[in-house]
C-alpha positions in Angstrom: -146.1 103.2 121.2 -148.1 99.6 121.7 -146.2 98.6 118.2 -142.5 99.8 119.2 -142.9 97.3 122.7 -144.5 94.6 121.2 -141.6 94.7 118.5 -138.9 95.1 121.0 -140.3 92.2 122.9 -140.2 90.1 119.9 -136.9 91.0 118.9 -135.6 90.4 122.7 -137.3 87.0 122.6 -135.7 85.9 119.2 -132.2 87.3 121.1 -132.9 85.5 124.6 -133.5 82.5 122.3 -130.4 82.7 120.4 -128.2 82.6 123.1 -129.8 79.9 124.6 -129.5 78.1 121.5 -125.6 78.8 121.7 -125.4 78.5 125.3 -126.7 74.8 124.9 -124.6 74.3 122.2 -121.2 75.0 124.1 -122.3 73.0 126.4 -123.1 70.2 124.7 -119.9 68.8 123.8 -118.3 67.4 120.7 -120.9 64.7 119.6 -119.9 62.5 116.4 -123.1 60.2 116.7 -126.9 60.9 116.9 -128.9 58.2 118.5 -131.5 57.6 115.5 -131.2 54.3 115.2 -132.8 53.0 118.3 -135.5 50.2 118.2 -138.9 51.6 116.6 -142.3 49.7 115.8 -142.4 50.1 112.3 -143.9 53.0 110.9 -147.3 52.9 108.6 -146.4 54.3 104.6 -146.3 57.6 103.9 -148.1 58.6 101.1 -145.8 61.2 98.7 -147.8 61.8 95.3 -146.4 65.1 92.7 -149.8 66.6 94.0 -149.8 66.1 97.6 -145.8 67.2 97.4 -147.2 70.2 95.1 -150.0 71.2 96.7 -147.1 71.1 100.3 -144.6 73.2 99.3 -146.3 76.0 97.3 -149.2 76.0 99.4 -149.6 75.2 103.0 -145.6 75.1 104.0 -145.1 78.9 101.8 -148.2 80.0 103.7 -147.0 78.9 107.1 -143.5 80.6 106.5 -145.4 83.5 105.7 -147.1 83.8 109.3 -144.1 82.5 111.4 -143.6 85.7 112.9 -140.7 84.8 115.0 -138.8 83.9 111.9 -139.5 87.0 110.3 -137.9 88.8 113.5 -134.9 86.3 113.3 -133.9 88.0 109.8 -134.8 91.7 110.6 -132.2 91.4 113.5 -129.7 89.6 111.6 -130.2 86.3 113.6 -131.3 83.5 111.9 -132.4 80.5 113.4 -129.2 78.0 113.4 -128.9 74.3 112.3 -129.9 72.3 115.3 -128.0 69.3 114.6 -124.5 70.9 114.7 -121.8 69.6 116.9 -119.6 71.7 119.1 -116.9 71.5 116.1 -119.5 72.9 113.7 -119.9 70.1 111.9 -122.9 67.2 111.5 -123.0 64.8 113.3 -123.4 60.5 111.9 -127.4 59.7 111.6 -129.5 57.9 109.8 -130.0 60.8 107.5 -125.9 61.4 107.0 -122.3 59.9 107.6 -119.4 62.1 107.5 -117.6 61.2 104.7 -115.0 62.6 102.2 -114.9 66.4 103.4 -113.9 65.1 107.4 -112.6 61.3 106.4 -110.9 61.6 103.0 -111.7 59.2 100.6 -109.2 57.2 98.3 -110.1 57.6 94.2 -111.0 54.3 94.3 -113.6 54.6 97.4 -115.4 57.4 95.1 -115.4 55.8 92.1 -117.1 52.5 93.9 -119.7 55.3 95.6 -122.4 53.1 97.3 -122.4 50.3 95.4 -120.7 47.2 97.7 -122.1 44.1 95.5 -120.2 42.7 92.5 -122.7 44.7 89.4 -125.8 43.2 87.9 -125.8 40.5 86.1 -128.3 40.5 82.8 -126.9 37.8 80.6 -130.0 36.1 81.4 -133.0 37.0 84.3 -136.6 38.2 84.9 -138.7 40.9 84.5 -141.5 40.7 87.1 -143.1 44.3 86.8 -142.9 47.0 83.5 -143.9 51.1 83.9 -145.1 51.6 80.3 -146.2 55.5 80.9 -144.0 58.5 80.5 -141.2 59.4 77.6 -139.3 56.4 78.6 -140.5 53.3 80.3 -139.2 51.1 83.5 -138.7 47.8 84.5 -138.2 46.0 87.3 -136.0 42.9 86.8 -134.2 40.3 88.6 -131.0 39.6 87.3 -128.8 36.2 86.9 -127.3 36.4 90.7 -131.2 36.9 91.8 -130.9 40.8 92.8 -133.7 43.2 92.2 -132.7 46.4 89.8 -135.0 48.9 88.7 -133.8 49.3 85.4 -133.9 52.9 83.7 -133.6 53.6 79.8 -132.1 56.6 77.8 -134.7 58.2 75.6 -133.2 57.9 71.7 -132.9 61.5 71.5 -130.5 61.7 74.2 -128.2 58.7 74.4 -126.3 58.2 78.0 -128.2 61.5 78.9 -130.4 60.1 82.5 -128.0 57.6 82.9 -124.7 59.4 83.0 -126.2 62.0 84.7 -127.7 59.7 87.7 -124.5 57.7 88.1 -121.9 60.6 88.5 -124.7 62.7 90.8 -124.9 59.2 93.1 -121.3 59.4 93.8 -121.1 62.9 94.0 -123.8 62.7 97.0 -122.9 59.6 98.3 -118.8 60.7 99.0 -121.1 64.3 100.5 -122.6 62.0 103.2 -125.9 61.5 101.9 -127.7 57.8 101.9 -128.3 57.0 97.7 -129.1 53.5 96.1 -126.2 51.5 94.5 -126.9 52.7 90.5 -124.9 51.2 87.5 -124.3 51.5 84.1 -124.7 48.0 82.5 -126.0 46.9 79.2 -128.6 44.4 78.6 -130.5 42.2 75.7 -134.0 42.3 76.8 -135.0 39.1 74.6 -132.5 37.5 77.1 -134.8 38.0 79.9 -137.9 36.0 80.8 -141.3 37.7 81.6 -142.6 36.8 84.7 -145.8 34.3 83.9 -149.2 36.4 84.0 -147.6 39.8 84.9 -150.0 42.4 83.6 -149.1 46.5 82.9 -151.7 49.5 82.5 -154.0 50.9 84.8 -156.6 49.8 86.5 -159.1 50.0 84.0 -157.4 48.3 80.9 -154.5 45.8 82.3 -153.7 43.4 80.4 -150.5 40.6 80.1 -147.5 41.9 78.8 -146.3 40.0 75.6 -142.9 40.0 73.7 -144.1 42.2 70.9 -145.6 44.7 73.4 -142.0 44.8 75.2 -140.5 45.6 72.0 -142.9 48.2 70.9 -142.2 49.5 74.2 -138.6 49.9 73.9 -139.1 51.8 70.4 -138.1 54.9 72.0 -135.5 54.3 73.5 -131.4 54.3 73.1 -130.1 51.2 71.7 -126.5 50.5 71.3 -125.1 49.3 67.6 -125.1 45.7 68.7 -128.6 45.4 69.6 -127.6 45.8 73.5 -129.5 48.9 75.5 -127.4 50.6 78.0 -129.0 51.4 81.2 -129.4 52.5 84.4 -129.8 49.9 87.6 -130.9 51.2 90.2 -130.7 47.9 93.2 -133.6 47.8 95.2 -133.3 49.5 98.8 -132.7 47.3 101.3 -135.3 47.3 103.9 -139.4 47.9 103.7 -140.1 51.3 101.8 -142.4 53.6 103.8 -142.4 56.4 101.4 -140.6 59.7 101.4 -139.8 61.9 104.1 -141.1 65.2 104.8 -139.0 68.6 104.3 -140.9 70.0 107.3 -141.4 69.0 110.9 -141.2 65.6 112.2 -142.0 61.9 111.1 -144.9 61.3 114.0 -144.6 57.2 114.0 -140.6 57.6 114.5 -139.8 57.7 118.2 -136.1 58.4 116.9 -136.8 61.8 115.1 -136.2 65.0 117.4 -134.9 67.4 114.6 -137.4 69.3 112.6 -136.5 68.5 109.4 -136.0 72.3 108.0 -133.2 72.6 110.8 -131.5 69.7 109.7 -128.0 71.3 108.4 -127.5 68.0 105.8 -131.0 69.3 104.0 -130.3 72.8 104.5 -126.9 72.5 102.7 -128.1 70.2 100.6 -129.4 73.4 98.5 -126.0 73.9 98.3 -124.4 71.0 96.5 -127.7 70.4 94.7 -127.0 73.9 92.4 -123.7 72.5 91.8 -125.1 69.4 90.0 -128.3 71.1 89.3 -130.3 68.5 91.0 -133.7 71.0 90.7 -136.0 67.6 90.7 -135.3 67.8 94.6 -138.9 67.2 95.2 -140.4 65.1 98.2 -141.3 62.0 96.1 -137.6 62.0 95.1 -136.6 61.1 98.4 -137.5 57.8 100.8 -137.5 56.2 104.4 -136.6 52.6 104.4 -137.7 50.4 107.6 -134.2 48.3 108.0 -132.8 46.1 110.7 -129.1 46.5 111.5 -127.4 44.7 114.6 -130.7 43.3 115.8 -132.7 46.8 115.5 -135.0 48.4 113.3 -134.8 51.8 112.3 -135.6 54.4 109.9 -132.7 55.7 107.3 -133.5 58.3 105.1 -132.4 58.6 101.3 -132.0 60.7 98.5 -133.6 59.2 95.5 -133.8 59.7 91.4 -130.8 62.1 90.0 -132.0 61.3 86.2 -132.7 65.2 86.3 -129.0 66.1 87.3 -126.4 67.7 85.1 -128.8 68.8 82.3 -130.6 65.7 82.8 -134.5 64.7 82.6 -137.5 64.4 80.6 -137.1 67.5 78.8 -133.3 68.1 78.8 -133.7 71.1 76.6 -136.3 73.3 79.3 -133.9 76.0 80.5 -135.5 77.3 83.5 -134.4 73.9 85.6 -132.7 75.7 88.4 -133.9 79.0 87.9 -137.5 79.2 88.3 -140.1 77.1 90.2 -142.7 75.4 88.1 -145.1 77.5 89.9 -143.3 80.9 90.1 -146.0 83.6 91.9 -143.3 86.1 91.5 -142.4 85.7 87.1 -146.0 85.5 86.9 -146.4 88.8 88.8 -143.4 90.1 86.6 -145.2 89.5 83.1 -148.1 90.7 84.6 -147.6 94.1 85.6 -144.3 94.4 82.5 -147.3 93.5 79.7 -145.4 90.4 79.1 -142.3 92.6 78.3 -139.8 90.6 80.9 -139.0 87.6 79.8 -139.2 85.0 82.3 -136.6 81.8 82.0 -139.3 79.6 81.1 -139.3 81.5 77.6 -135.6 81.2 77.2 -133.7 79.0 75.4 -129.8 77.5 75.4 -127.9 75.7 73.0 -127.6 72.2 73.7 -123.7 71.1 73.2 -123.8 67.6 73.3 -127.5 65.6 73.3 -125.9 63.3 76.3 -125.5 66.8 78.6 -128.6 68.4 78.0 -128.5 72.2 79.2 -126.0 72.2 81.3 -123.2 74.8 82.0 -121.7 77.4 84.2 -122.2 80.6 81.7 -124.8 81.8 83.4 -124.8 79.7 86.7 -125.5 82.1 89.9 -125.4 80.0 92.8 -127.2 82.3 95.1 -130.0 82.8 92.4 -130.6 78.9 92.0 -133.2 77.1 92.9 -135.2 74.0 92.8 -138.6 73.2 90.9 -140.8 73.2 94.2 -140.4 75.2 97.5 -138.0 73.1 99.9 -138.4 74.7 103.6 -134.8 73.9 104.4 -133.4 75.5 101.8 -135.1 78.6 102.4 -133.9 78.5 106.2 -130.2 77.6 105.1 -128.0 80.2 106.7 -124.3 81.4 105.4 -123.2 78.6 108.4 -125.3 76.3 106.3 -123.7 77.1 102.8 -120.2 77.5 104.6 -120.1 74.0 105.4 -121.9 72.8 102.2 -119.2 74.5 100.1 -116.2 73.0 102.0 -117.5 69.6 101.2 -117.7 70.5 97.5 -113.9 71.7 97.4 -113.1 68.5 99.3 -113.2 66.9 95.7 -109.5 67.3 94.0 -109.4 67.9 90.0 -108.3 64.2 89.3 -110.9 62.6 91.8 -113.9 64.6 90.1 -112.7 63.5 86.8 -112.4 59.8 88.3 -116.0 60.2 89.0 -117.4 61.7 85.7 -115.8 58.7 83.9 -117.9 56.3 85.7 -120.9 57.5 83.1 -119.3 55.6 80.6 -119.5 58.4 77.9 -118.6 56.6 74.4 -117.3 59.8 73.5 -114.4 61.3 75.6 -115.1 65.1 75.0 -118.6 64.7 76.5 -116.5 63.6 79.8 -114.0 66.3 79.6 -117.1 68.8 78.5 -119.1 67.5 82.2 -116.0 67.8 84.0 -115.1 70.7 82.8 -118.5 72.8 83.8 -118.4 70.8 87.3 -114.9 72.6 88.0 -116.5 75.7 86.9 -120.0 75.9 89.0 -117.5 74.8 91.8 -115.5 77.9 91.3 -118.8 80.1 91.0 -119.9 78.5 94.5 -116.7 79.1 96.2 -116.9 82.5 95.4 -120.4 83.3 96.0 -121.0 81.3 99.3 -117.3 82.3 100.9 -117.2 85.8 100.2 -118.1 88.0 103.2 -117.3 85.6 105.7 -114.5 84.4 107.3 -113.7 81.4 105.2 -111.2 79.9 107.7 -111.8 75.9 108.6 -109.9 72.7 109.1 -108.3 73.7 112.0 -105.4 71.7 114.1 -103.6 71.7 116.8 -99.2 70.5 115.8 -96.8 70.4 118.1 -93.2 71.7 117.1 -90.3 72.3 118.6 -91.6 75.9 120.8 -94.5 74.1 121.7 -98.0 73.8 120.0 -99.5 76.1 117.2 -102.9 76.1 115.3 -103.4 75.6 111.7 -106.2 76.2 109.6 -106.8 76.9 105.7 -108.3 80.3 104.2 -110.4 78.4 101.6 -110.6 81.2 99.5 -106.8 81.7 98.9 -106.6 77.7 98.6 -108.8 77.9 95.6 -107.0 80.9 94.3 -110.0 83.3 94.9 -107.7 85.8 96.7 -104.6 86.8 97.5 -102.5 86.2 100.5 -103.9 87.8 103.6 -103.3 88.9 106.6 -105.3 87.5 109.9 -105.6 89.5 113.0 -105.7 87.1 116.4 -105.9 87.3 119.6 -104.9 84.2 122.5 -107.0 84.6 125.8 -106.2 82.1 128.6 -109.0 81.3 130.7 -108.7 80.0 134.2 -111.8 79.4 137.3 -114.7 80.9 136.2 -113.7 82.0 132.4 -111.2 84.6 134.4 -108.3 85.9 131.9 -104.8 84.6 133.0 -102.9 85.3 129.9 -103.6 87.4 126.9 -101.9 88.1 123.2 -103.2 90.2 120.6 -100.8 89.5 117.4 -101.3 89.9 113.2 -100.0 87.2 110.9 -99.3 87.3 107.1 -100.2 84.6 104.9 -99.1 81.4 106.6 -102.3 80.4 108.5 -100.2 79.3 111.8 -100.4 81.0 115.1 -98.2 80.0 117.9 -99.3 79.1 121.0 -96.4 78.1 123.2 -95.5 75.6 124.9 -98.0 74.8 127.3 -101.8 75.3 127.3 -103.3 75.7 130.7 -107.0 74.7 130.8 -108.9 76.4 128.6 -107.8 79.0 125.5 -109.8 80.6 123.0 -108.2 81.5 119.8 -110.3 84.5 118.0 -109.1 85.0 114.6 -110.3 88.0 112.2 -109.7 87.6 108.2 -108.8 91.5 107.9 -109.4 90.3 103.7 -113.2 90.3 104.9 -113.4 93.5 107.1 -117.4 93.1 108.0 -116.9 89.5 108.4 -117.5 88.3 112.0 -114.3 86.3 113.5 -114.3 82.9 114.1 -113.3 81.7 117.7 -111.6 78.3 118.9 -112.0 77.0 122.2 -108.8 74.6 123.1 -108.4 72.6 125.7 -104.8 70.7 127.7 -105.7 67.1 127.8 -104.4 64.8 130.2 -101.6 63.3 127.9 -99.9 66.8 127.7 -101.3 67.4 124.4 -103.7 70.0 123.2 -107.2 69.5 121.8 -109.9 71.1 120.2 -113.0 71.8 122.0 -115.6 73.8 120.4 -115.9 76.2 117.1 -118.1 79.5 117.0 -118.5 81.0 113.8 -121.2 83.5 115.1 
């Protein structure tokens, strides 16, 4: 009997705190623009190392997960904790983590195919090289280029020609036009005995530095791609603006930054980012691959947050050919437990293999792409909190891409040979496909909504994203119109069905308040989604909240 109340009180405190949550929510209003970037003392570095970012996310966060009790309660009752940075129009809100981009503010082909980059591109016809990374399959510089801008400039092993680079340049503008803060990458092509080496500048460890020398530079660049006229094609990544104070955290808040309030595993921008990440196979999602940059914009300094390093994208990486990118973790408890208990009888997808099609794609391809099965090489907290909300919105953004604008962006790599840009492209269109029908079935896929006025009034539009993608049929959508006067009373009320054409009519005036509930009877256990509308002063009607749960 003690177990039965303290579960019910549990469950009725996850409820009560629900509500509240979308109590506060309604009443917060339609808000396009955090206030992160206030005035801060600047922060001290964060340290980010593979083992501390390890050691995080399969130990202490997993563990942590594993006694929040109140989260476990959340699921049993079908509530899960929601975003927390979600307008009242379901949607994310400008920050210095994210800026609403081509999903709510289209962007022309021209805009994508630019991406971040806003400086003319770098200059290597002649310029310096004032630090080298000699370790790893392929090694780093850091050079400053003819027009005196810093690039850290990133090589293609032999073996796989245009494979990092490609795949970092079209992942950049993929994420950039998503909303998400990137560094300006290029493909350009250099002649390193055109560039000087910095006087004294010494590579190794600590133990054995020593001053790099010509020969040493070219030995160095053995094993790496180099172009028939001598030139290297590579991957320039320019310098962040700002002071680097390491990488942000998937969990909790930054403690030195006044200006963050929004646990970072409730963020709905890192929570969909799951999303959009299986799409391009971004598994090297790690900690260390992202960073916090202490900048100064209109007289204040402030924290922005970036995604970093998208070499591992699109089949990309070290080891192109290691198939289990995306569909195991590096540490994987539960494989492990599989071979264990099967006598080494299942096969686990570190054991598997896939043919490679083209050496500058690596393993990449939609064959046997699950969306809801993927996942990254280390635990990330938000995307183990990410809700069907979550993924909703993270899929929209993906179909906001047209056919010709995602091949505009794929041709930015610069593949020499066309049929490795129609073979990218291709798969893209296909994992997009495989996401649209994974994350929007069994839900009401209904978005972009408007209000138009015609000539008997005003009616609301929307799109069924499923039948724009050609995932379904036309269906038929059950609504009802409830005018709400003083106090939320009813004053008027319709209860109508409409076939196909996503437009219901609401007359020609709007008193106050209306809410719109609309049911997609193509999804029968799929919850409705409601708009609130409201009369504005001009005679017009506007949109004033949207409840998808």
């Amino acid at each position: 009997m003690r177990t039965k109340t303290v579960t019910l009180i549990a469950v009725l405190l996850i409820l009560f705190a629900w509500i509240g949550e979308a109590q506060s929510k309604k009443a917060q209003g339609v808000i396009w623009l955090d206030n992160d970037f206030r005035n801060i003392a600047e922060p001290k570095a964060r340290e980010g190392g593979y083992y501390s970012a390890f050691f995080n996310s399969e130990a202490g966060e997993r563990w942590k997960r594993g006694l929040d009790v109140p989260h476990h309660v959340r699921l049993m009752v079908g509530a899960p904790k929601q975003a927390a940075n979600v307008n009242a129009l379901d949607e994310v809100p400008d920050s210095s983590w994210f800026t609403n981009r081509h999903a709510l503010r289209p962007m022309t082909v021209q805009q994508l195919i630019q991406g971040p980059n806003r400086e003319l591109p770098p200059d290597f016809s002649s310029g310096t090289i004032t630090k080298a990374k000699m370790d790893g399959v392929t090694p780093g510089l850091l050079v400053t280029d003819r027009n005196g801008r810093d690039y850290i400039i990133k090589f293609d092993n032999k073996d796989y020609p245009e494979l990092q680079s490609g795949a970092e340049v079209i992942s950049t503008k993929i994420l950039f036009a998503a909303g998400y803060n990137v560094p300006e990458n290029y493909i350009s092509y250099m002649d390193p005995t055109k560039l000087v080496i910095t006087e004294g500048m010494e590579v190794g460890d600590g133990k054995s530095k020593h001053h790099l020398t010509r020969d040493e530079l070219t030995k160095m660049l053995h094993n790496v791609a180099r172009r028939d006229d001598g030139q290297y094609r590579v991957l320039a990544s320019r310098i962040l603006e700002g002071t680097s104070k390491g990488p942000f955290a998937y969990v909790g808040l930054r403690k030195d930054d006044p200006n963050d309030l929004i646990p970072h595993e409730h963020r709905r921008e890192l929570r969909g980012l799951r999303v959009i990440a299986s799409w391009i196979n971004h598994w090297d999602v790690k900690e260390g691959n992202t960073l916090d940059m202490y900048v100064e914009e209109n007289g204040r300094k402030f924290l922005r947050h970036h995604l970093i390093d998208f070499g591992s994208s699109l089949g990309g990486g070290r080891a192109p050919m290691e198939y289990f990118h995306g569909r195991e973790y590096a540490f994987d408890a539960g494989t492990m437990m599989k071979e264990l208990f099967t006598l080494g009888l299942y096969v686990t997808p570190d054991e598997k293999n896939a043919p490679l099609v083209y050496p500058q794609v690596g393993i990449f391809s939609a064959e046997d792409f699950n969306p809801g099965d993927w996942i990254p090489s280390f635990h990330v907290m938000p995307f183990d909190n990410m809700t069907r909300e979550d993924a909703y919105w993270a899929t929209r953004i993906i179909l906001s891409f047209t056919e010709d604008q995602l091949l505009q962006i794929v041709k930015t790599a610069e593949f020499t040979d066309p049929k490795v840009t129609d073979y990218v492209y291709r798969v893209l269109l296909e994992r997009r496909r495989l996401i649209a029908k994974h994350w929007l079935s069994g839900i009401n896929p209904i978005g972009k909504f408007a209000v138009a006025a015609t000539s008997d009034g005003f009616e609301l539009r929307f799109d069924d994203f499923m039948t724009a993608e050609d995932l379904a049929g036309p269906t038929e959508y059950r609504y009802e119109v409830i005018s709400l006067g003083a106090a939320g009373s009813t004053t008027g009320h319709t209860d109508k069905k409409i076939t196909a054409v996503p437009r219901i009519p609401l007359g020609r005036s709007v008193a106050g308040e209306t809410r719109v509930r609309i049911w997609n009877t193509r999804e029968t256990s799929a919850k409705p989604v409601t708009v609130y509308l409201n009369s504005r002063p001009d005679g017009m009607v506007g949109l004033l909240r949207i409840e998808r749960s």
